[in-house]
Residue frames as a rotation matrix with the C-alpha (Angstrom) as fourth column:
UNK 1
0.960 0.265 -0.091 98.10
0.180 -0.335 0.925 119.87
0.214 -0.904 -0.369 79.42
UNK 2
0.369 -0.929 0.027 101.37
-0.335 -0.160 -0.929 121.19
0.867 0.333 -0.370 80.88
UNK 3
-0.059 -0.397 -0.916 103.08
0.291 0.871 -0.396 119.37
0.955 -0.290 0.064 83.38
UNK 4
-0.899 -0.018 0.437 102.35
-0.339 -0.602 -0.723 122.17
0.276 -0.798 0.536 86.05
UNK 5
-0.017 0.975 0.220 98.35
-0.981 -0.060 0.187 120.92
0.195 -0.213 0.957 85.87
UNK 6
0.513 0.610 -0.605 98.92
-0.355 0.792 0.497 117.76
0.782 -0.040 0.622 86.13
UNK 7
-0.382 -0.879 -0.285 101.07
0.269 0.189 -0.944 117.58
0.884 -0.437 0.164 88.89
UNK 8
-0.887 0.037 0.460 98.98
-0.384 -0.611 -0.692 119.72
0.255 -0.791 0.556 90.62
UNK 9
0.294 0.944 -0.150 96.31
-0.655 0.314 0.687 117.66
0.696 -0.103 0.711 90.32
UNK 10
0.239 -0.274 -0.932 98.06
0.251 0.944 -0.214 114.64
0.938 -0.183 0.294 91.68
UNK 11
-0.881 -0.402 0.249 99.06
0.024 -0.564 -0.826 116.95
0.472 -0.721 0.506 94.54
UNK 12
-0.204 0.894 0.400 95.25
-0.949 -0.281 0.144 117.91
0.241 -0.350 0.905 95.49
UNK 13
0.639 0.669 -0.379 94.22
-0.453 0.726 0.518 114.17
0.622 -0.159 0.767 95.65
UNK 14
0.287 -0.537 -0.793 97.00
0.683 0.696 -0.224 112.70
0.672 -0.477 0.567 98.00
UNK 15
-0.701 -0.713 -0.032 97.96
0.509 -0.467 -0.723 115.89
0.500 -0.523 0.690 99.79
UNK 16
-0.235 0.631 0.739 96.35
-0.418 -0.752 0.510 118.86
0.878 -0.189 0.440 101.73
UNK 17
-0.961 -0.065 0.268 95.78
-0.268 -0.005 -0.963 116.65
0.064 -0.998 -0.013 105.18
UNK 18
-0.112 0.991 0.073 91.87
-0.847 -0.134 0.514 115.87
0.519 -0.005 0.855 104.35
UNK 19
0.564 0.128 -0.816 92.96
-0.454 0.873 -0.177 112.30
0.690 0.470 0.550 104.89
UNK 20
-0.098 -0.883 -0.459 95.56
0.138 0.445 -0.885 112.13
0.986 -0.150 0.078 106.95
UNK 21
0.838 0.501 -0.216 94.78
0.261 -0.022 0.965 110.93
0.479 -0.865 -0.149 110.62
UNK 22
-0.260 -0.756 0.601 97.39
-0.403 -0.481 -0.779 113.59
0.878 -0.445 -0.179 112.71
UNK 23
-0.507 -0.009 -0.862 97.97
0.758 0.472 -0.450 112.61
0.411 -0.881 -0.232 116.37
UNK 24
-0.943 0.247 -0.224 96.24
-0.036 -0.744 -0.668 115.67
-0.331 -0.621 0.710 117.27
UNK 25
-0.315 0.920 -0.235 93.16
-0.923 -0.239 0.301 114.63
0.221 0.312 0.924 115.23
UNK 26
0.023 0.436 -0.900 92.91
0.261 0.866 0.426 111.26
0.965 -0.245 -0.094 116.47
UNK 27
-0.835 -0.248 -0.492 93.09
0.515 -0.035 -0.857 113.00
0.195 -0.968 0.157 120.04
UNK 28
-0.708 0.667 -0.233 90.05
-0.704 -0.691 0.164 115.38
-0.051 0.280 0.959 118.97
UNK 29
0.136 0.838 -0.529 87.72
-0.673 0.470 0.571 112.14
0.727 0.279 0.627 118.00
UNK 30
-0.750 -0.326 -0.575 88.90
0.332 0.567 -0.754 110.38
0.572 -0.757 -0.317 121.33
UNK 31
-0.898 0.039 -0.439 87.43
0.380 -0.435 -0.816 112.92
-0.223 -0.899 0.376 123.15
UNK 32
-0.767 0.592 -0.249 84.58
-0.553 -0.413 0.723 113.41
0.325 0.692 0.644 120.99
UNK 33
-0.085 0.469 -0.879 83.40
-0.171 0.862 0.477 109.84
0.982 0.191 0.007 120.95
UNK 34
-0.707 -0.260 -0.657 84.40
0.627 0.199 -0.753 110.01
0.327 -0.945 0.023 125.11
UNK 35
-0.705 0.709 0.004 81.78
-0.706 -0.702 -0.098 113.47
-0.066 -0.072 0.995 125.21
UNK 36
-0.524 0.834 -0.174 79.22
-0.714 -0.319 0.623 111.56
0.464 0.451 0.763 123.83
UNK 37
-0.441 0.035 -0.897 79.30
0.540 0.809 -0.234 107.89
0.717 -0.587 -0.376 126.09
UNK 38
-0.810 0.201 -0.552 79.21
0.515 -0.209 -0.831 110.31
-0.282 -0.957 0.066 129.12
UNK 39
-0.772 0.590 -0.235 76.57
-0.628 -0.656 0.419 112.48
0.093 0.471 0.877 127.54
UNK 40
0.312 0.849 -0.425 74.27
-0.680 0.512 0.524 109.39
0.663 0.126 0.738 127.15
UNK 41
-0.655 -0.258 -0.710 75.45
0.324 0.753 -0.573 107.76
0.683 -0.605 -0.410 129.66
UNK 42
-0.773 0.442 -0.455 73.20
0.322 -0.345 -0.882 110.32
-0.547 -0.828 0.124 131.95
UNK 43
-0.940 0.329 -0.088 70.06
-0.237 -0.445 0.864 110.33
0.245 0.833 0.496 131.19
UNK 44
-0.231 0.624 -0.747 67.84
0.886 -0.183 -0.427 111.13
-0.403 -0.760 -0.510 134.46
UNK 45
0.364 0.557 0.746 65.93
0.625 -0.740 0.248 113.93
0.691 0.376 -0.617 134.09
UNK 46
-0.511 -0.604 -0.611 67.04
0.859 -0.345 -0.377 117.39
0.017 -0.718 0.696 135.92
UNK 47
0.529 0.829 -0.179 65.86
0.826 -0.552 -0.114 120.40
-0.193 -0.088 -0.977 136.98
UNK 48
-0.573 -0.819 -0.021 67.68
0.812 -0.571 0.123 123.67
-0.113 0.054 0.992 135.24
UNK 49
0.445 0.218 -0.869 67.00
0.417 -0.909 -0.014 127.42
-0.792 -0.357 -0.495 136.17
UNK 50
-0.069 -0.318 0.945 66.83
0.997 -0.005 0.072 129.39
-0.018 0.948 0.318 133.05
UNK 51
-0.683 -0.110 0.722 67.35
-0.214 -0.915 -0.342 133.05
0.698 -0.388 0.602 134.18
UNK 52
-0.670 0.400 0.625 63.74
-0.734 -0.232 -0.638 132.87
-0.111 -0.886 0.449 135.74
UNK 53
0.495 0.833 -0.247 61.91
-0.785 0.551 0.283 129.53
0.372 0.054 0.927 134.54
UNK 54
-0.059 -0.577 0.815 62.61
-0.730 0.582 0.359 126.47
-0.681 -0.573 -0.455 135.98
UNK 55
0.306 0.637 -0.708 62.90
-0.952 0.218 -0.216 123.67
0.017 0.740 0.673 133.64
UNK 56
0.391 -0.332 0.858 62.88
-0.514 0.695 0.503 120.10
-0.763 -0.638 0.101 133.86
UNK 57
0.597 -0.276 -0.754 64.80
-0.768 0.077 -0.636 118.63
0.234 0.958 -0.165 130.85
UNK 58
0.994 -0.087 -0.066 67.20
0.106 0.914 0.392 115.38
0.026 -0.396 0.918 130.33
UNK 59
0.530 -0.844 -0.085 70.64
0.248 0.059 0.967 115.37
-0.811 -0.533 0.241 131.47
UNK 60
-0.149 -0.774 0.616 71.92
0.643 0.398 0.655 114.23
-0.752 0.493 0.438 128.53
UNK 61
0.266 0.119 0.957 70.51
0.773 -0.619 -0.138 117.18
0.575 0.776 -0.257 126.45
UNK 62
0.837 0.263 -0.480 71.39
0.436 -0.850 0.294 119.58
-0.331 -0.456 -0.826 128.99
UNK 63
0.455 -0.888 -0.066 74.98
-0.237 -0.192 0.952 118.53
-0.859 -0.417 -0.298 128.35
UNK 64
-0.130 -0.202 0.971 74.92
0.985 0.086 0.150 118.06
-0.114 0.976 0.188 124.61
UNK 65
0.610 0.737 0.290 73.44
0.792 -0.583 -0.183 121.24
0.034 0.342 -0.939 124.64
UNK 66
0.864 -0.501 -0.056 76.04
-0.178 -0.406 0.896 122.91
-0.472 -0.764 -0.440 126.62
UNK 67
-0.152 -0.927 0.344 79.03
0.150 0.322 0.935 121.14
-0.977 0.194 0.090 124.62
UNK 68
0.495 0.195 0.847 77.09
0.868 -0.157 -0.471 122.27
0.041 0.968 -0.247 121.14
UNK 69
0.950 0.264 0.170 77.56
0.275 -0.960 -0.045 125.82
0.151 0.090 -0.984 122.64
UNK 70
0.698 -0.689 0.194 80.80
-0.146 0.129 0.981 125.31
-0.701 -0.713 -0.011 123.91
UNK 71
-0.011 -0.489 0.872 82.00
0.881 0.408 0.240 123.78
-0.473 0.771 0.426 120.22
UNK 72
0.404 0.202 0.892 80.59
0.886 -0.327 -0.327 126.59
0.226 0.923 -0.312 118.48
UNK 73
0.905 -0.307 -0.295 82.35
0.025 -0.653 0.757 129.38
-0.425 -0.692 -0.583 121.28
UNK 74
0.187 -0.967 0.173 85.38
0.011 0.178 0.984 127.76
-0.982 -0.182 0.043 120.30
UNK 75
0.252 -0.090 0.964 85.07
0.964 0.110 -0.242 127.86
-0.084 0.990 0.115 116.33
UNK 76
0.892 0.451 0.038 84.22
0.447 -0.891 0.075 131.06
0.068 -0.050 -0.996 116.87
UNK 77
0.700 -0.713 -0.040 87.49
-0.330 -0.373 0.867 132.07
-0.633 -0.594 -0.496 118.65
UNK 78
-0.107 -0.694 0.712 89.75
0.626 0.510 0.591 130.17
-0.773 0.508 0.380 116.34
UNK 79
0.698 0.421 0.580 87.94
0.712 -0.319 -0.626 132.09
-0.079 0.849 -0.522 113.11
UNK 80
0.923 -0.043 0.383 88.47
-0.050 -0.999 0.008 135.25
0.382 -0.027 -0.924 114.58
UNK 81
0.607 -0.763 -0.221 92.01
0.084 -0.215 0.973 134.62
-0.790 -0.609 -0.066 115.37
UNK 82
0.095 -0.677 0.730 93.13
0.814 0.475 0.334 133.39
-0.573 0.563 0.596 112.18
């Protein structure tokens, strides 16, 4: 092997960030783990107005449901920026 592959292995398994807990990812699973308490923390039943049905549905899915759509808005946007 030349010394360029194996270096670069040793690189791939200790580098790249997969691993490494950044203040901005431990601020991301704060607020994750803080979404989901309040999320299940409510978890009365409610009435929500879907254009024209009314449905009665729990809280706490209305607002997972809402913060799924919300996550995936924002992937979105990020994709399409990069």
């Amino acid at each position: 092997m030349s010394p360029s592959t194996s270096s670069g292995g040793s690189k791939g398994g200790s580098g790249g960030g997969g691993g490494v807990m950044t203040p901005g990812r431990i601020a991301v699973a704060a607020l994750a783990v803080l979404t989901l308490v309040f999320i299940f923390e409510n978890t009365r039943s409610t009435k929500i107005r879907l254009l024209i049905p009314e449905v009665t549905v729990p809280l706490w899915m209305a607002l997972f449901g809402t913060a799924v759509i919300g996550a995936l808005c924002g992937a979105y946007y990020m994709r399409r920026r990069k």
